[in-house]
Short mmCIF file of the C-alpha atoms (twelve columns), coordinates in Angstrom:
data_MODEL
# 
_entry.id   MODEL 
# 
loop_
_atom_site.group_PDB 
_atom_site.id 
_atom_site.type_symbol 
_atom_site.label_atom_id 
_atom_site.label_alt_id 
_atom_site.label_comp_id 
_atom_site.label_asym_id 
_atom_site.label_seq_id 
_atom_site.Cartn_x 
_atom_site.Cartn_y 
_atom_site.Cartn_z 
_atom_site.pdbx_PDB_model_num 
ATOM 1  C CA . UNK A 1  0.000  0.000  0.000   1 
ATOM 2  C CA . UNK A 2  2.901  2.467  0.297   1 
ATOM 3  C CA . UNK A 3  4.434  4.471  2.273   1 
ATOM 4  C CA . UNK A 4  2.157  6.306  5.038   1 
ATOM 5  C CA . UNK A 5  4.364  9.503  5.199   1 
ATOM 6  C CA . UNK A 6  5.556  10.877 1.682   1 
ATOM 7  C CA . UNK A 7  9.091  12.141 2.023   1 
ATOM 8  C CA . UNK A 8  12.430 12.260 0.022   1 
ATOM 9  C CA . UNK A 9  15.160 9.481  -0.111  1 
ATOM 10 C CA . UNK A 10 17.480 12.067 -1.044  1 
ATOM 11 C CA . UNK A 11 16.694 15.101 1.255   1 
ATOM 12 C CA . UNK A 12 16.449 15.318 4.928   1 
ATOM 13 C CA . UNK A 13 13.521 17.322 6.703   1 
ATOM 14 C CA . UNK A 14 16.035 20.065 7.511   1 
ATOM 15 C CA . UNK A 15 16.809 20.860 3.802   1 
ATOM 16 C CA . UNK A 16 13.084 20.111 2.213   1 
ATOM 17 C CA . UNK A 17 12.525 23.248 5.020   1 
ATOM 18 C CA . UNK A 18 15.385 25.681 3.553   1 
ATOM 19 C CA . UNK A 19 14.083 24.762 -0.086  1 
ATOM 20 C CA . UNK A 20 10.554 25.917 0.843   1 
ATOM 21 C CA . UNK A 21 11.722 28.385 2.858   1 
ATOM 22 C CA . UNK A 22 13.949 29.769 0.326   1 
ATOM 23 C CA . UNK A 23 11.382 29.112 -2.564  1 
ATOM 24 C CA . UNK A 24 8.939  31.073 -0.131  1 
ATOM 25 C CA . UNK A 25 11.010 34.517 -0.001  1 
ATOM 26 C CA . UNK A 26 12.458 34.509 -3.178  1 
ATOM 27 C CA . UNK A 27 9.734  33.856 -6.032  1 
ATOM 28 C CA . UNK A 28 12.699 32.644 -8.063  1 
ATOM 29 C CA . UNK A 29 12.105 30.451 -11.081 1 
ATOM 30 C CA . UNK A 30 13.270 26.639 -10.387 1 
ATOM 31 C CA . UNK A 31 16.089 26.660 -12.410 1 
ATOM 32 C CA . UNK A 32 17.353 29.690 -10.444 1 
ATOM 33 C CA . UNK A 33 16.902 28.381 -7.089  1 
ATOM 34 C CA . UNK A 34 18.584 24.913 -8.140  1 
ATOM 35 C CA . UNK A 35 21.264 27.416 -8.705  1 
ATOM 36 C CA . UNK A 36 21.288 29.049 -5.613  1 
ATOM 37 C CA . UNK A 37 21.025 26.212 -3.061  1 
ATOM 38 C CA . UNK A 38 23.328 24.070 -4.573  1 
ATOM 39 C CA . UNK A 39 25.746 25.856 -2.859  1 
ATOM 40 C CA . UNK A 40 24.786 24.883 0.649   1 
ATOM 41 C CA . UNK A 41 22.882 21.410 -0.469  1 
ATOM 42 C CA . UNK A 42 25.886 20.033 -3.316  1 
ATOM 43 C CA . UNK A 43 23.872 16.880 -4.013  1 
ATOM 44 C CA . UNK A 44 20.450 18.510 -4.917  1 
ATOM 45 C CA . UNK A 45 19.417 18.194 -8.408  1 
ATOM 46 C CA . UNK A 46 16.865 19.619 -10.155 1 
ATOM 47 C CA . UNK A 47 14.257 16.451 -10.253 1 
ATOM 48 C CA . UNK A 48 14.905 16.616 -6.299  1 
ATOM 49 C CA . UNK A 49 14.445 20.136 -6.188  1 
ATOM 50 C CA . UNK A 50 11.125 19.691 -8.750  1 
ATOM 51 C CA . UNK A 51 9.732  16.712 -6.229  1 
ATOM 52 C CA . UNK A 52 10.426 18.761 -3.090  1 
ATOM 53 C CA . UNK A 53 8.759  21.927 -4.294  1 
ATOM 54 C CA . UNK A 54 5.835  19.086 -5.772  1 
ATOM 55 C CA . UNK A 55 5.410  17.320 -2.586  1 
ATOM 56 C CA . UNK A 56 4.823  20.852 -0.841  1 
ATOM 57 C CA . UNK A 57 2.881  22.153 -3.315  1 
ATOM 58 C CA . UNK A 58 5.221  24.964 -3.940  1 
ATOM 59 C CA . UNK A 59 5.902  24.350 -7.269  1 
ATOM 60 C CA . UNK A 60 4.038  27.514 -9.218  1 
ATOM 61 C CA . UNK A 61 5.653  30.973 -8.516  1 
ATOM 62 C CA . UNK A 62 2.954  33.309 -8.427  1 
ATOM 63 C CA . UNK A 63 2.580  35.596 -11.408 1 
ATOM 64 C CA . UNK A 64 2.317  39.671 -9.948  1 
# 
């Protein structure tokens, strides 16, 4: 039946937090925040970073 709890084999709770958090006060296209946080997370890749911002439905940057 699955897993109960959804959550990355690749990312720990701490750094699916940052990405959202980051994602949150930025507004920055994906491609640019891959960019960004690879700095401080050096195995995130951009179908982690696409899954992540999926899982917590922050995936759409909001058009002002």
């Amino acid at each position: 039946m699955g897993p109960k709890e959804v959550r990355s084999a690749v990312l720990t709770p701490e750094e699916e937090a940052a990405i959202v958090a980051f994602r949150r006060f930025t507004l920055l296209p994906l491609d640019d925040c891959l960019y960004a946080l690879q700095a401080g997370i050096p195995h995130l890749t951009r179908s982690s970073l696409h899954r992540c911002l999926q899982r917590t439905r922050h995936i759409k940057v909001a058009q002002c």
